[in-house]
KOLKOLTOR-878859 format. One record per residue (C-alpha): residue number from 1; x, y, z. Coordinates in nm, 3 decimals, decimal comma. Example, Ala and Ser with C-alpha at 12.3 -4.5 7.8 and 13.67 -1.06 7.14 Angstrom:
ATOM; k; X; Y; Z
ATOM; 1; 1,230; -0,450; 0,780
ATOM; 2; 1,367; -0,106; 0,714
END
This chain:
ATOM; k; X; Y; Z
ATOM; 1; 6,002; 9,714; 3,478
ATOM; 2; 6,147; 9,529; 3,162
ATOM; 3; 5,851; 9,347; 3,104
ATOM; 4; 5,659; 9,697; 3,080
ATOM; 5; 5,897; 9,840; 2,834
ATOM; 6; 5,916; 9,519; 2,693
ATOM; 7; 5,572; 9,502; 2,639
ATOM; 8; 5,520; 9,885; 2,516
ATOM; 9; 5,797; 9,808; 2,289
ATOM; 10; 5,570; 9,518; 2,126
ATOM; 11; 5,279; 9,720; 2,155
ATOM; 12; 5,416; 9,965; 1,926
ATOM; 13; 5,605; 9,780; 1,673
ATOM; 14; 5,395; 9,440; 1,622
ATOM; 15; 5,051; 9,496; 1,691
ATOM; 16; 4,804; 9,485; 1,408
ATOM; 17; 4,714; 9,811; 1,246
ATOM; 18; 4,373; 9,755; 1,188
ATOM; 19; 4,147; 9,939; 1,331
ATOM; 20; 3,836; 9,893; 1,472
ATOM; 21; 3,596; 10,088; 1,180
ATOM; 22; 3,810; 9,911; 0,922
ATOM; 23; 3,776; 9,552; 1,081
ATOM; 24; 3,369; 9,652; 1,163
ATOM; 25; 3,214; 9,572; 0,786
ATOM; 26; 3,449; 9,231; 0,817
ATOM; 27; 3,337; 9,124; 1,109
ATOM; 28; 2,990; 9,162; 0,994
ATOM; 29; 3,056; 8,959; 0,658
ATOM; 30; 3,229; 8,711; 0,907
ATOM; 31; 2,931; 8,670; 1,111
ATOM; 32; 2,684; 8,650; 0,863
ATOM; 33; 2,895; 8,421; 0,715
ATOM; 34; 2,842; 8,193; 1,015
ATOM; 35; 2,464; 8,247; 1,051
ATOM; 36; 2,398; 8,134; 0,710
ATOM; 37; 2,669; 7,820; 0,739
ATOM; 38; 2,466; 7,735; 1,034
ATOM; 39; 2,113; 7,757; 0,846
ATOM; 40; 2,262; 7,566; 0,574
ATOM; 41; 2,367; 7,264; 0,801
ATOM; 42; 2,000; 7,294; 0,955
ATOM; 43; 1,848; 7,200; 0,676
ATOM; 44; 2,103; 6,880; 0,588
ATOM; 45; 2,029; 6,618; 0,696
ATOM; 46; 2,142; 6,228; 0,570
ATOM; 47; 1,931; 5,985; 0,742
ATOM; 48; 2,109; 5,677; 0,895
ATOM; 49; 2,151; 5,364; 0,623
ATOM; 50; 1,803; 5,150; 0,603
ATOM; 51; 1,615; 5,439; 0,772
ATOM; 52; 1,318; 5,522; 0,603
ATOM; 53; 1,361; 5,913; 0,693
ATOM; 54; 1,396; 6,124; 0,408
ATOM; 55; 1,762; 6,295; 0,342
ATOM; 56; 1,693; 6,688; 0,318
ATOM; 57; 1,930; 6,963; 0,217
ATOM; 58; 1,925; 7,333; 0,113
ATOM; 59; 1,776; 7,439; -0,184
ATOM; 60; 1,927; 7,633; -0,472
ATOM; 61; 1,785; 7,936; -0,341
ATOM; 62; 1,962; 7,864; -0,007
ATOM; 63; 2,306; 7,905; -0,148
ATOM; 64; 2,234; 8,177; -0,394
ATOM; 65; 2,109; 8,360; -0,078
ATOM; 66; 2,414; 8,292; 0,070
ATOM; 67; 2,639; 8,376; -0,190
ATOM; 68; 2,440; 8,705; -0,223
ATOM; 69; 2,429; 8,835; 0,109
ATOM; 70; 2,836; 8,748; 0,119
ATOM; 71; 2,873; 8,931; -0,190
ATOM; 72; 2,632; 9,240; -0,036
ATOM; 73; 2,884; 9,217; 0,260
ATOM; 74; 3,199; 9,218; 0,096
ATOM; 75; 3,117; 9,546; -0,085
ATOM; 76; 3,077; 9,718; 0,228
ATOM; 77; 3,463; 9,646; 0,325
ATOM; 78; 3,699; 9,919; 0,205
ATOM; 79; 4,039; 9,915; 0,415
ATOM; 80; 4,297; 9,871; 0,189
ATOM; 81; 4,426; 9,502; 0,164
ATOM; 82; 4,055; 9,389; 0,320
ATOM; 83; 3,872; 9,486; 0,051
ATOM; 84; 4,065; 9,274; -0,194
ATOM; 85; 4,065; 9,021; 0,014
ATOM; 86; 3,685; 9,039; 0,122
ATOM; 87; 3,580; 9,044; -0,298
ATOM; 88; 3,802; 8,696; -0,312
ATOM; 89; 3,598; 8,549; -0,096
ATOM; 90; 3,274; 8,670; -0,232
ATOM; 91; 3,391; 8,505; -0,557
ATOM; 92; 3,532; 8,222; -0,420
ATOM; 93; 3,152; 8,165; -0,235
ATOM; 94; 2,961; 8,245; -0,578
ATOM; 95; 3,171; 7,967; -0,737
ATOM; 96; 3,097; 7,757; -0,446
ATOM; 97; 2,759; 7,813; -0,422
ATOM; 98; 2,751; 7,755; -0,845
ATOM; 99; 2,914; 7,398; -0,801
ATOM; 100; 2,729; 7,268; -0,530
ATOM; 101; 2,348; 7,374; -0,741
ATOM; 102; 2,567; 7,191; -1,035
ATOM; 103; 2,623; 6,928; -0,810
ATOM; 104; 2,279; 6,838; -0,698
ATOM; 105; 2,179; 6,884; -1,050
ATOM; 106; 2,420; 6,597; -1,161
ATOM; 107; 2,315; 6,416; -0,848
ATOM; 108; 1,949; 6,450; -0,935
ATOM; 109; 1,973; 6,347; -1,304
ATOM; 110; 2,190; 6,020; -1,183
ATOM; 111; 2,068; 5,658; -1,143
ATOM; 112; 1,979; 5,564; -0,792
ATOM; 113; 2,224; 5,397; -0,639
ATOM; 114; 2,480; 5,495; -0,916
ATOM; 115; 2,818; 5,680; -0,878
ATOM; 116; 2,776; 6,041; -0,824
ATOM; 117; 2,913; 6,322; -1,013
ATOM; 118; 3,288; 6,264; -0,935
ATOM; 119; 3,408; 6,587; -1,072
ATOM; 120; 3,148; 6,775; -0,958
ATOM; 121; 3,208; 6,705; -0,628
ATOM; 122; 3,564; 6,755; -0,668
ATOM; 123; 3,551; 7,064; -0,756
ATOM; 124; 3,296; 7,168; -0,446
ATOM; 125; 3,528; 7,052; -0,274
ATOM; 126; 3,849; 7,239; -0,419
ATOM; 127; 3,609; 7,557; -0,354
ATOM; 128; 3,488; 7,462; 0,001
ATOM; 129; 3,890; 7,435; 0,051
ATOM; 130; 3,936; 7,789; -0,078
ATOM; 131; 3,660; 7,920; 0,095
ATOM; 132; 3,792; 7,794; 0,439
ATOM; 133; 4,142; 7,964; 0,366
ATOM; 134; 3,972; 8,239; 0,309
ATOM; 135; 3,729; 8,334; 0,612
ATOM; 136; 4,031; 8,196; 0,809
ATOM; 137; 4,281; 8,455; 0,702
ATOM; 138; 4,021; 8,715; 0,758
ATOM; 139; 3,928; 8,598; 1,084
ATOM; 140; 4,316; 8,641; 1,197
ATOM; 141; 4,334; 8,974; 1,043
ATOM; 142; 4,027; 9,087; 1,218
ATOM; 143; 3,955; 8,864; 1,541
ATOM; 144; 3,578; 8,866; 1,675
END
């Protein structure tokens, strides 16, 4: 019996408010989210060293896509507190998605076999950081 009440008790003072319809449009930034990660990493590859296999990876148009369709997503969310939090990460992906096509740009125009862009790839990396806070917070807030 005290484990019942116990548990009621919980169930009415800690659960998460959110409710299905507001946690709906998140889940379906969440999982597109996922989809697109996955068709990025498809089209990565780095060969093994001495291979003669050509290293492949998206193209500009890959992330923009990506960036869009997050951005498409995130509009969609209006619960209060996910909606602010959903247009975060659509920016935070944009700037991503903006330093990496910098990135490959630098990478492009440098010597072969030179140093890459440093701070270039700092800084998709700062973003890739923020990103994964991001989608992480909103996946606890509204669990698949």
């Amino acid at each position: 019996m005290a484990i019942l009440v116990g548990g009621a008790i919980w169930w009415v003072f800690f659960r998460d408010e959110r409710s299905s319809a507001d946690c709906a449009p998140v889940r379906e930034l969440l999982s597109f989210n996922s989809a697109e990660i996955e068709a990025l990493n498809a089209k990565t590859h780095d060969p093994e060293p001495g291979s003669y296999e050509a290293a492949t990876e998206p193209s500009d148009l890959d992330y923009r896509a990506w960036s869009d369709g997050i951005s498409d997503r995130a509009a969609k969310v209006t619960a209060e507190g996910l909606a602010d939090q959903a247009r975060e990460l659509a920016k935070t992906v944009d700037r991503l998605a903006e330093a990496r096509i910098d990135f490959n740009a630098q990478s492009a125009a440098s010597a072969p076999g030179g140093a890459g862009p440093q701070a270039a790839a700092m800084l998709v990396t700062a973003f890739y950081n923020q990103f994964e806070v991001q989608v992480s917070q909103l996946a606890k807030v509204c669990p698949a």
